[in-house]
C-alpha positions in Angstrom: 73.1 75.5 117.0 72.0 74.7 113.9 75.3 75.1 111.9 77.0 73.6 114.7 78.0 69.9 115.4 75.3 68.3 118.1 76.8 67.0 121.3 76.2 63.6 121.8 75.1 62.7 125.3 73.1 59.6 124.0 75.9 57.3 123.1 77.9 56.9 126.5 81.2 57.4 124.2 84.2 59.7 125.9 84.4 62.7 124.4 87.5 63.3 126.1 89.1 61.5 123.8 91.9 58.6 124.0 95.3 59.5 125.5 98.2 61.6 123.8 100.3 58.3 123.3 97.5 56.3 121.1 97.5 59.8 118.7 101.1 58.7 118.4 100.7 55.9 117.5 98.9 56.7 114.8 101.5 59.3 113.5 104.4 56.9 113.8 102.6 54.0 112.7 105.0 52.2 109.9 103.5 50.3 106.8 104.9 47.2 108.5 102.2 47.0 110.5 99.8 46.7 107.8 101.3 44.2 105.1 102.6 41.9 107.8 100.9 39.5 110.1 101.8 39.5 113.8 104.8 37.7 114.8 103.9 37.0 118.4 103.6 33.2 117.6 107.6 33.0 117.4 107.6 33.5 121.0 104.8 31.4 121.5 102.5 34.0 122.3 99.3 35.1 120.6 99.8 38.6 120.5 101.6 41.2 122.7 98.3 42.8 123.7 97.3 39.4 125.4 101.5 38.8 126.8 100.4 42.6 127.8 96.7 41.5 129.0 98.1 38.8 131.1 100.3 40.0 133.0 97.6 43.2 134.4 95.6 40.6 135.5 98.4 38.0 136.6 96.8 34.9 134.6 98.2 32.6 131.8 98.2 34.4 128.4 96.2 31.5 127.2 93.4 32.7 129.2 93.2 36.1 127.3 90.8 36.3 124.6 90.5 39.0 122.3 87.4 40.4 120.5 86.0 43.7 118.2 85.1 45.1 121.5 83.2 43.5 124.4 80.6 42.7 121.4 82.4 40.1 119.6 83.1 38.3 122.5 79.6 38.4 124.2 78.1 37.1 120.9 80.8 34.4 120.7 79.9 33.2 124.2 76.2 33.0 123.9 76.6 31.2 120.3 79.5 28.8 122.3 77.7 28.0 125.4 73.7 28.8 124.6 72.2 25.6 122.8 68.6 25.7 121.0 65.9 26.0 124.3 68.1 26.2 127.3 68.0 29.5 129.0 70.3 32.6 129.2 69.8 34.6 132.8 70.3 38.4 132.4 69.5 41.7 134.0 65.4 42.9 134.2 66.8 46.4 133.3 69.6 45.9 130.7 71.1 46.2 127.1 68.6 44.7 124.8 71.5 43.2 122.5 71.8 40.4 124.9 68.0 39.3 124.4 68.9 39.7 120.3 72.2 37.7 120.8 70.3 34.7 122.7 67.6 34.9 119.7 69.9 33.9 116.9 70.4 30.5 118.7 66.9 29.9 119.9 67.8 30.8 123.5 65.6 31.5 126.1 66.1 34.4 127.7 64.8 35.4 131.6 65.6 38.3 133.5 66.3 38.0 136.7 64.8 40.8 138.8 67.0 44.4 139.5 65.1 46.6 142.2 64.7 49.9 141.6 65.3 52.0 145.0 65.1 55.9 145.4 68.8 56.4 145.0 69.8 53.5 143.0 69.0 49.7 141.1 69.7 47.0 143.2 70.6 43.5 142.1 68.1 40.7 143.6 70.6 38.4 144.3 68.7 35.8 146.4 66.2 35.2 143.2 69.0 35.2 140.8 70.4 32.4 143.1 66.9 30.9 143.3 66.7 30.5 139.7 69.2 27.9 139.6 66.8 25.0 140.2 64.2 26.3 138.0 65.7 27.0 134.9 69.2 25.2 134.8 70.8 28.0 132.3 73.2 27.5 130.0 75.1 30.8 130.6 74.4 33.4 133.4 75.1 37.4 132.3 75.5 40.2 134.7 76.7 43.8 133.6 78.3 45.8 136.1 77.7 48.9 136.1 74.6 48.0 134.0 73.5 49.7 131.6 71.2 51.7 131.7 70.6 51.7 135.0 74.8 52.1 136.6 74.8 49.9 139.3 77.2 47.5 140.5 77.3 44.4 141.8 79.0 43.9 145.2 81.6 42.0 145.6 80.1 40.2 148.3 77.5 39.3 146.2 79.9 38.4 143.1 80.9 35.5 145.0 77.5 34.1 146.9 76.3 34.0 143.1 79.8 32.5 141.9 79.3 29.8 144.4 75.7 29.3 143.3 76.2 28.5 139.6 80.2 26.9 139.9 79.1 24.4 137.2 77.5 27.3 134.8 79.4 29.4 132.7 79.0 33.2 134.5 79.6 36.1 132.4 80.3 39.6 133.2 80.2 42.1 131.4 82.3 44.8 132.7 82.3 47.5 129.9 82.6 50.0 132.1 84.6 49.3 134.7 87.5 52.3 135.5 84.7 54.8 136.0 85.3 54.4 139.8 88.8 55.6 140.4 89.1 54.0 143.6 87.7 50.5 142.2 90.5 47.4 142.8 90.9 45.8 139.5 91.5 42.2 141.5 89.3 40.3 139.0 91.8 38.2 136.8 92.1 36.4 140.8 88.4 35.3 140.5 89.3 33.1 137.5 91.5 31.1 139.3 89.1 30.4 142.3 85.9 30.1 139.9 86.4 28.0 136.5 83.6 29.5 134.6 83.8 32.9 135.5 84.7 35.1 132.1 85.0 38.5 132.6 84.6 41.2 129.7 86.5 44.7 129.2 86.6 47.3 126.4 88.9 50.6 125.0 85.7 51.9 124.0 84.4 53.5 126.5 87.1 55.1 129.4 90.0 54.6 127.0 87.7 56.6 124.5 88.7 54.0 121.4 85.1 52.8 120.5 85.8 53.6 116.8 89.0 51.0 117.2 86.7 47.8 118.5 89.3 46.6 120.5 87.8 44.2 123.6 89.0 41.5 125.3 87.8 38.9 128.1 90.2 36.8 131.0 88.8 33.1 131.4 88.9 30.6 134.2 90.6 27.3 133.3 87.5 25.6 132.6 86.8 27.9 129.6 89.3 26.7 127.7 87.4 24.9 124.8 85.6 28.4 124.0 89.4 30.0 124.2 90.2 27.5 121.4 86.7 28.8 119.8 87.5 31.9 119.8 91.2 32.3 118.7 92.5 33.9 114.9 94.8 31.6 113.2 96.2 35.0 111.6 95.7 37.3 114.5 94.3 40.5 115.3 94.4 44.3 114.2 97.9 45.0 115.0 97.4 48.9 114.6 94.2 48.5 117.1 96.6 46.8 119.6 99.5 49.2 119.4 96.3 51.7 120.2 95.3 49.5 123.6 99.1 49.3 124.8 99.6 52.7 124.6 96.0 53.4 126.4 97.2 51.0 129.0 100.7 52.9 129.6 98.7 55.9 130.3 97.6 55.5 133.0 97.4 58.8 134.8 95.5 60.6 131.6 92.6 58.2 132.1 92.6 58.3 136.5 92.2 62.0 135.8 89.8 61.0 133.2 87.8 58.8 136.1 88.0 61.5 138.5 86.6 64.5 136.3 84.0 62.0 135.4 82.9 60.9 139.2 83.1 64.7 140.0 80.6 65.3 136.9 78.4 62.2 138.4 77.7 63.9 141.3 77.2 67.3 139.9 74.8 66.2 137.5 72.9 64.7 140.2 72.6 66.8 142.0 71.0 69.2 140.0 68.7 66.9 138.7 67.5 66.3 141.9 67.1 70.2 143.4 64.7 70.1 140.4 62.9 67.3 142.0 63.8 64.8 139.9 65.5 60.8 140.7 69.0 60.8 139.8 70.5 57.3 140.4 73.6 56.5 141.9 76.1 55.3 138.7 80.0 53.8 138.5 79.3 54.5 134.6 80.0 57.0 132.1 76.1 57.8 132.7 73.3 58.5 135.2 69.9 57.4 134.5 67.3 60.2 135.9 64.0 59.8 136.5 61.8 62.7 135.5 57.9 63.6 135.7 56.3 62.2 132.5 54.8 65.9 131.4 58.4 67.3 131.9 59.5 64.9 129.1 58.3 66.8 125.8 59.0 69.7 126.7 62.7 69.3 128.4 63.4 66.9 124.7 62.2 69.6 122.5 64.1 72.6 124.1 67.6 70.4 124.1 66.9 69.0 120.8 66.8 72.7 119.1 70.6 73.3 120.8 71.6 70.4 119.5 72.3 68.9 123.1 71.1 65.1 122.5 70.2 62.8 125.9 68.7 59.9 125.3 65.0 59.6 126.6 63.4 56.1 126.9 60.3 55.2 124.9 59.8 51.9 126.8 56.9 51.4 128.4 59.1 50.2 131.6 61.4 53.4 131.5 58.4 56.0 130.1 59.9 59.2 132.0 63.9 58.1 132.3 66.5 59.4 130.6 70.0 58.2 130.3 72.9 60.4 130.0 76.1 60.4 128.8 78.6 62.3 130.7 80.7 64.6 128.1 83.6 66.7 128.9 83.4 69.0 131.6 82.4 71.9 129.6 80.0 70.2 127.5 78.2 68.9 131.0 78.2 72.1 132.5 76.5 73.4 129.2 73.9 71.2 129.6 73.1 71.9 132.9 72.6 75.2 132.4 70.5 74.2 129.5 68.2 72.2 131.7 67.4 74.6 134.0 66.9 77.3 131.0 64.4 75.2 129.6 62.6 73.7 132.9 58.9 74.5 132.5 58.4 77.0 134.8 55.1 75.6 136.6 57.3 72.7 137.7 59.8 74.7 139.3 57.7 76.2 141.5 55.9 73.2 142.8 59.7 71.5 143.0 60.5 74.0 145.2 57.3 72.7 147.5 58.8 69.3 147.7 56.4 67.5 145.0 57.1 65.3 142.3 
């Protein structure tokens, strides 16, 4: 494959691609939209993504805040609501931009504990709740699904650690939330009950716009001060939002989207585990698999050479794990059959004993 573009299954971008209507937009997009700033303010709005925003998750458009992509507002909220030597809670088994985020202020950052079971990670709940006393944080962070790991948090769970911390500002990150086609989106309804709940979505990743950096967050009324932090006097990419309202008025390209993706979940781990391997349950764009550490080299060289790019971990706490991206139905199938191509031979055999 050498003279042949690699596929990219390291990156957890869609390679679907972003809906028919936001390659419109791009065809019919006039020069007005680049020599003039946003006009939203006339009607006392801030732009009409957030009117837009606002009313999908029924809250005040004041409560919208909009970011480059989930980034933007994730660092804004640790540099708001982090202070030199208080503590940031996160995930054992996470994105390690939110350690390098709580750095730059001179944060302290714990993990609280996620369990890893044969099937999937679990959030420790009770000792995330337990750490209140202890280490009085400054902001709390949970991703869900995590990455890399593609759990979620419960819902029952959401709230027994929204009661906990009612006076801390909670943050979660829900990057890729949509993954699950039969997931309620009921979230913007937390914000009302909880006032320092912010919750965090992207285009980048289902929508398939992570070259646009569009993100946003919704806010409980208590939040307000960082809204205020985080607003542009001139406003925001106006072509970038034409690109998110026309993701969000397709909404039966992206379900279909989900759908192929949950179908591709399951395939994938299948497979991986009639080779013997742990596949871990995922509502992400991703699984994370678990493999035999002398599998490793081998399985990397043979999918490096056809240009088929997962990514394996070289942590010592993941040593053996790979996470990967789901492409588009073809491309996954292609890798599949890649993988069992290149699977060392001896390993087969004692897979098919049972051992791992």
């Amino acid at each position: 494959m050498s003279h042949q573009e690699p596929i990219l299954f390291d990156r957890n971008e869609n390679r679907y691609g972003p809906a028919p209507a936001c390659l419109q937009v791009l065809r019919d997009a006039d020069k007005e939209l680049l020599f003039n700033y946003t006009r939203a303010f006339q009607q006392g709005n801030y732009s009409d993504l957030s009117v837009r925003l606002s009313e999908l998750h029924n809250v005040e458009e004041k409560r919208i805040i909009l970011g480059y992509g989930c980034e933007d507002i994730l660092k804004g909220a640790v540099h708001y609501f982090l202070k030199k030597g208080r503590t940031i809670l996160i995930p054992s088994a996470s994105w390690w931009y939110y350690t390098a985020i709580a750095d730059e202020v001179g944060g302290i950052t714990v993990q609280f504990p996620l369990v890893e079971t044969p099937e999937s990670y679990e959030f420790d709940v009770e000792a995330l709740i337990n750490m209140k006393e202890e280490h009085n944080p400054g902001i709390v962070l949970i991703a869900s699904p995590n990455n890399p790991t593609g759990n979620v948090l419960s819902r029952q769970d959401l709230l027994r650690i929204l009661e906990a911390y009612r006076d801390t500002p909670v943050m979660l990150d829900q990057a890729y939330f949509g993954h699950n086609p039969h997931e309620e989106d009921d979230f913007g309804g937390l914000t009302d009950q909880y006032p320092n709940l912010i919750f965090l979505r992207t285009f980048s990743k289902l929508y398939a716009m992570a070259g646009v950096r569009m993100g946003y967050g919704v806010i409980g009324e208590g939040l307000g001060g960082f809204q205020k932090f985080c607003a542009r006097n001139s406003g925001y990419n106006r072509i970038s939002e034409r690109l998110a309202l026309a993701a969000l008025d397709s909404p039966e390209y992206y379900a279909d989207i989900a759908a192929r993706m949950a179908a591709d979940r399951q395939e994938m781990s299948k497979v991986f585990r009639g080779l013997g391997c742990q596949a871990f349950e995922s509502e992400a764009n991703f699984i994370l698999v678990k493999f035999p550490d002398w599998v490793v080299p081998t399985l990397k060289e043979a999918l490096d050479s056809q240009g088929l790019i997962i990514k394996f971990f070289k942590e010592e706490c993941f040593l053996g794990y790979a996470r990967i991206s789901l492409g588009t139905d073809v491309e996954n199938a292609k890798l599949l059959d890649a993988v069992k191509d290149a699977w060392p031979e001896k390993y087969e055999q004692s897979a098919c004993g049972g051992e791992v």
